[in-house]
C-alpha positions as CSV (number, residue, x, y, z in Angstrom):
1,X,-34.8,-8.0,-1.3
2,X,-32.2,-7.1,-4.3
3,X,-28.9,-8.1,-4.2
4,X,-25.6,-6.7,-5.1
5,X,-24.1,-8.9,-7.9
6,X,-21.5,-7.4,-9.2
7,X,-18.6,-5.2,-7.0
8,X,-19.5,-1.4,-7.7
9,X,-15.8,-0.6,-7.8
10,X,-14.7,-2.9,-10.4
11,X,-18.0,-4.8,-11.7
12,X,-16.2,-8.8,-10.8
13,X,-18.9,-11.1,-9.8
14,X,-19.1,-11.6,-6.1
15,X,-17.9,-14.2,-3.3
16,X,-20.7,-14.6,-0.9
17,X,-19.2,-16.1,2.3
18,X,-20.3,-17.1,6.1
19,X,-22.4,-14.8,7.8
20,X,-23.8,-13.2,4.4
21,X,-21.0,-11.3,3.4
22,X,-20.2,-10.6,0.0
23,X,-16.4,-10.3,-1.0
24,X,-14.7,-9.0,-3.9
25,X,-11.7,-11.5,-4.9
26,X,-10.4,-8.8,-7.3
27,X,-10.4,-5.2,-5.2
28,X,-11.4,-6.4,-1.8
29,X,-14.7,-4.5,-1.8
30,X,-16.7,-6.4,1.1
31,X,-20.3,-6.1,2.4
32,X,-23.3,-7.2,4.4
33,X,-25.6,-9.2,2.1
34,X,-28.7,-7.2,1.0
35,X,-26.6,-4.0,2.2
36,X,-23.9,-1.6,-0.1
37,X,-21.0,0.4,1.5
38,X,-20.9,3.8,0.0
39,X,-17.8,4.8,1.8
40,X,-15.6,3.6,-1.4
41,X,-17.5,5.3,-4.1
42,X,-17.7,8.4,-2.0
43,X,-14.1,8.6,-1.9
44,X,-13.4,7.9,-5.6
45,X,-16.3,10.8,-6.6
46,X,-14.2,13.4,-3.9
47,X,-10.8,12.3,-5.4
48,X,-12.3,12.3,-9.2
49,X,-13.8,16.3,-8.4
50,X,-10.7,17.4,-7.2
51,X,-9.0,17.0,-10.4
């Protein structure tokens, strides 16, 4: 299985914590181990096309 490493939103390593969740310390970005939300990056594209 690959694994995130680095936080898609501002590329700072990872926290992995209880119950396989990774953490950003920096932004806050969280997710299931082995998983990747896309709800973040979605909104950044929407707000980045409106401009």
């Amino acid at each position: 299985m690959r694994l995130l490493k680095r936080c898609p939103n501002c590329h700072t390593r990872f926290k992995t914590c209880e119950n396989d969740m990774q953490v950003c310390k920096v932004c806050g970005y969280w997710t299931k181990r082995g998983t990747a939300r896309l709800e973040p990056l979605v909104l950044y594209d929407s707000v980045v096309l409106e401009e």
